[in-house]
N, C-alpha and C positions, 0 to 999 in steps of 0.2 A: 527301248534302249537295246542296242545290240553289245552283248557278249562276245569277247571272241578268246577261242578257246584256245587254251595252253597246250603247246606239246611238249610229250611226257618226254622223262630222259632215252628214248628208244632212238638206237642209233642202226644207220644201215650195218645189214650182214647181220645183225644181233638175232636173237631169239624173243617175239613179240609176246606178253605176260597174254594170256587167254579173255577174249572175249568179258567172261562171265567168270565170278570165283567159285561157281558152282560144280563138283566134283574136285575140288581143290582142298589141299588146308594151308591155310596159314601157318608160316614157320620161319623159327627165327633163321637167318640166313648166316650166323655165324654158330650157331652150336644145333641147330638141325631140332630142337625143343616145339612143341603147337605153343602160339602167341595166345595172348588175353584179347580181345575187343573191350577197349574202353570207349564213352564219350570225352571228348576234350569241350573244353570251356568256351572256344567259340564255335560250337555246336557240330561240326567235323568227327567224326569218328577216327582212331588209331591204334595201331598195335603196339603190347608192349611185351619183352620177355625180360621177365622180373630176375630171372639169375646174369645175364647180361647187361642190364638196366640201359636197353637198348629199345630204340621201338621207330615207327615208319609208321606217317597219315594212311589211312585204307584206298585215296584213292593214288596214292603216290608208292607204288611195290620198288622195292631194290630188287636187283635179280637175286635168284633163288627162294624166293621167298614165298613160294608157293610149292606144293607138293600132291601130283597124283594121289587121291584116295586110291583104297584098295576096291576095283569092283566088286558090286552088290552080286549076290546070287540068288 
């Protein structure tokens, strides 16, 4: 069976979320806080920021929602 793949909200001209969340952190996109990873119930993983009782699927980012770590030395 073939799958055919959903595209994300990314619109021309915009800034495209990276590859890989690797070197990134997760963060809420309205008060700038690191989110939780939870599992959800039909087996999907998502983020939640519990003082905004806000939260976004892991594979579905709103913008900002990601944040340069500080490089390793």
């Amino acid at each position: 069976m073939r799958r055919s793949l959903r595209v994300s909200g990314h619109t021309e001209g915009a800034a495209a979320p990276p590859a890989s969340g690797r070197g990134y952190a997760h963060v809420c996109p309205f008060c700038g806080r690191e989110l939780d990873l939870y599992d959800l119930r039909d087996g999907d993983q998502g983020y939640w920021c519990v003082p905004c009782a806000r939260g976004h699927r892991a594979g579905d980012l709103p913008p900002g929602a990601l944040r340069p770590l500080p490089e390793a030395s």
